[in-house]
N, C-alpha and C positions, 0 to 999 in steps of 0.2 A: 502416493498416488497424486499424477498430476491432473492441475481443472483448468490446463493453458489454453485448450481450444474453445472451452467454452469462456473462459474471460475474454481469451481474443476476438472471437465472436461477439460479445457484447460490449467490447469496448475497445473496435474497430476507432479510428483519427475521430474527432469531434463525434463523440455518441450525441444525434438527433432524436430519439424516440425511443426514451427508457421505458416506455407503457408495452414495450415488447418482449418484455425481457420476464419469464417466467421463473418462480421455484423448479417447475418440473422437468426445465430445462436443462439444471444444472446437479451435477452426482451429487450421490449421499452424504462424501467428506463433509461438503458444503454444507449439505443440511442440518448434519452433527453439532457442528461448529455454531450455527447459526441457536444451538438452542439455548446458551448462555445466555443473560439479562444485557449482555453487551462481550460481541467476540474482541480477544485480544490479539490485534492485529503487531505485527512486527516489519517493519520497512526495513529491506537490508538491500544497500549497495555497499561499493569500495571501501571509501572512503568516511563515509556518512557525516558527509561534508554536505551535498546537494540535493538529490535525486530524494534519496529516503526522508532527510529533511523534510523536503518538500511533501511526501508522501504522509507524512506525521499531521504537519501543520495543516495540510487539506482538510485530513480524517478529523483530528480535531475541531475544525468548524463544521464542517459540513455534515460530519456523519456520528458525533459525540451520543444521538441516541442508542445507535448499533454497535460504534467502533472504541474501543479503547486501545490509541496507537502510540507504536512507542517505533525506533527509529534506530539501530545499529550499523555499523562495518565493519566486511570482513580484516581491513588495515585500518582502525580509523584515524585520521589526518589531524586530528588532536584540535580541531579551528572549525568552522563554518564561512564561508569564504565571504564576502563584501555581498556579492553578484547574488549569490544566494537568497542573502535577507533581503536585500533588495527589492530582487523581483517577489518575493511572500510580500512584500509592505508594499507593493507598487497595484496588487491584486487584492487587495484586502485582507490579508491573512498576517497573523502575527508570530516574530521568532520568537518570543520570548518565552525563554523556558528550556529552548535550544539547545543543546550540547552533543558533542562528537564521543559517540559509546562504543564498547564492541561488541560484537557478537555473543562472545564466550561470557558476558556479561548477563544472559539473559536466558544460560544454558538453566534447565532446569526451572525456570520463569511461571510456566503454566501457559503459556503461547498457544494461542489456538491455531496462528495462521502464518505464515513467514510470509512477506512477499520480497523475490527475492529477483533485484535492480541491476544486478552487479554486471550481467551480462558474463558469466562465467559459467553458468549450465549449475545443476546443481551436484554437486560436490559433497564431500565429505563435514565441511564446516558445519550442516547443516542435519548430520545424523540423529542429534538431540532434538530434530522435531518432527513431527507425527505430518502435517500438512506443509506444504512448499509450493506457491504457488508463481512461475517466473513469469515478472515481465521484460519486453524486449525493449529497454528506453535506454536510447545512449546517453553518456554521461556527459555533461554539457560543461565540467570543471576545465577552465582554460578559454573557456567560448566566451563569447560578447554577449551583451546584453539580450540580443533580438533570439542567440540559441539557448539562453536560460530561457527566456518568456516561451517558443517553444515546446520544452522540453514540461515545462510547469503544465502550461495546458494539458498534454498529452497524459502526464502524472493526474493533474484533474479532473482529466473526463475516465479517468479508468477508476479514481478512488469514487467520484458520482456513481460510475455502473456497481461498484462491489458494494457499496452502502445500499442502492436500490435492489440488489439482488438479496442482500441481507434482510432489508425491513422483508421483503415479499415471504422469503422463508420462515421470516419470523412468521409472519399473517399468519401463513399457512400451516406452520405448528401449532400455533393458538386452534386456530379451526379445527385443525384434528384432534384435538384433546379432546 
């Protein structure tokens, strides 16, 4: 089951006004997911060189109370590119810890959430998980600096909206207990 139009909806280019953004907005998957002491999120692009990287190291600062993020591709490129670290260390985020995994690595994991970068649609790679959630961020491997920083922001403002959609759901499962 996909929750693309509600993620996209909430996390339209630079999300302004996360106080908008409701549990009761978003399907059940979500809510399920959300009742763990912390969901385990899965960043998957290509290469898992950039994009999901990026996705990792966000989750890890920003959203460590809700998100426990881990980072795969579906080819992974065996490296993390220069550009990459870079721009994480030029925004305050740190690579360290970093490494290029695969998919099949995480088969069987206990993944609550795939989010899934690759710009491939979802596909068969991806049968071993219950949730899959695509975003549309092109890959930024080969680009210059100014389309990593970019493509970061855009990874940015969408892991802020899924942490804030997260804490909310949590609220609101405490409440209804």
């Amino acid at each position: 089951m996909s929750i693309s139009s509600n993620w996209q909806a909430a996390t339209s280019p630079r999300l302004h006004n996360p106080v908008d953004l409701h549990p009761a907005k978003f399907p059940d998957t979500l809510k399920n997911v959300a009742k763990s002491p912390k969901t385990q999120v899965l960043f998957v692009c290509i290469g898992n060189a950039c994009r999901s990287q990026m996705g990792e190291a966000i989750a890890r600062k920003e959203a460590a109370d809700v998100i426990q993020p881990f980072s795969a591709g579906l080819h992974p490129l065996g490296m993390i590119p220069e550009l990459t670290l870079k721009t994480l260390e030029a925004n305050g985020y740190s690579g360290e810890g970093l490494a290029s995994k695969a998919l099949r690595d995480f088969s069987g994991a206990g993944i609550d959430l795939v989010v899934d970068m690759s710009g491939l649609g979802r596909q068969d790679a991806f049968a071993d998980f219950q949730n899959v959630e695509e975003w549309e961020v092109t890959d930024p491997y080969g680009g210059n600096a100014a389309t990593y920083q970019k493509i970061f922001l855009e990874i940015q403002d969408k892991v802020m909206a899924m942490a804030q959609l997260l804490r909310e759901t949590k609220r609101a499962n405490e409440e209804n207990q």
